[in-house]
N, C-alpha and C positions, 0 to 999 in steps of 0.2 A: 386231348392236348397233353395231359398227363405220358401218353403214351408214346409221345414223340422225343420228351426228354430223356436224354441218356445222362448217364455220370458222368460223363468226356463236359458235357453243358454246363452242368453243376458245377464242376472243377475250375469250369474258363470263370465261370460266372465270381467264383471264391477266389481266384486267384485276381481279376478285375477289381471288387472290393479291396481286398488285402494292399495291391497296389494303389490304389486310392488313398489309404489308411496311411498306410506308410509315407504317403506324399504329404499328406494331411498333416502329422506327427512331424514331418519335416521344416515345414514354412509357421509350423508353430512354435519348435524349438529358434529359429532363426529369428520371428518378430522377438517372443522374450529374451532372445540375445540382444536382441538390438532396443526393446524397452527398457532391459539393465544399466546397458550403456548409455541413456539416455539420463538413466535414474542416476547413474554415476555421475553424471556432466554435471547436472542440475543440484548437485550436492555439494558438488564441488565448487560452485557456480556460485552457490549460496553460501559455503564458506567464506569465498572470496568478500564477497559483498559485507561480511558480518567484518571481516579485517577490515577492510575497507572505509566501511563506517565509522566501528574503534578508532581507527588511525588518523582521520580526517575531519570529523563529526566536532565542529568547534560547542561551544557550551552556549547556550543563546546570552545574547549581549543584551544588558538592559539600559536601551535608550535615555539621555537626561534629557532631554527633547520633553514640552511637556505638551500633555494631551489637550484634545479638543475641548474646550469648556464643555460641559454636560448642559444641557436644551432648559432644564430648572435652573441652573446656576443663570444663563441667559438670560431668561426670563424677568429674574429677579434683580438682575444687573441692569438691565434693560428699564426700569421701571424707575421714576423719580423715586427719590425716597428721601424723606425726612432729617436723615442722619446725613445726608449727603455733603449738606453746608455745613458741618461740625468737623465732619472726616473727609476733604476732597479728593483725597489722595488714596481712598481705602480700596475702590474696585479696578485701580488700573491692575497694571505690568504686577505678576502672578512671579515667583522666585523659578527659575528651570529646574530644580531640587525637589520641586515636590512631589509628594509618594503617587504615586500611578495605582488604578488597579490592578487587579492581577489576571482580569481579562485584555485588558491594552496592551501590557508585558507578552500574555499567549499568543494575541495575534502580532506583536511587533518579532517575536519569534518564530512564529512559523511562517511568517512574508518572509523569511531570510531565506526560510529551506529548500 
């Protein structure tokens, strides 16, 4: 087998790889042109968005709406109580001013977003 190769073979053979290579080097320089440009877009992309935010991104509002009675305060509202016929007027209507947590505040803020 050896003896049926000539040089002429060898040389097609090198110059076949070579062309390969160089095609190969070719669509490789062309994808990272074009993952650049990509990279480019997406940067800019995300500039945009960081203005965008800045400019528009109001400050969360804090509702004076007042929250849901908590399930203990229920509970104990709910239940005759002794003091009731002294103070009748003690467990109704709650002022809309009063201080909220500051979990009710997070999620009243980010239902807005």
């Amino acid at each position: 087998m050896w003896d049926l190769l000539k040089k002429a073979d060898i040389d097609g053979a090198n110059r076949e790889l070579n062309l390969r290579r160089a095609e190969t080097l070719r669509r490789q320089a062309e994808e990272c042109e074009s993952l650049e440009a990509d990279l480019s877009d997406l940067e800019t992309l995300n500039e945009l968005i960081d203005i965008f935010v800045q400019k528009y991104a109001k400050p969360p509002i804090l509702s004076q709406a007042p929250a849901s009675v908590p399930i203990s305060t229920q509970k104990i509202a709910d239940k005759p109580s002794h003091q009731h016929h002294r103070e009748p007027h003690q467990h109704q209507h709650r002022p809309q001013s009063r201080h909220q947590t500051v979990f009710a505040s997070f999620v009243r803020a980010t239902s807005r977003v």
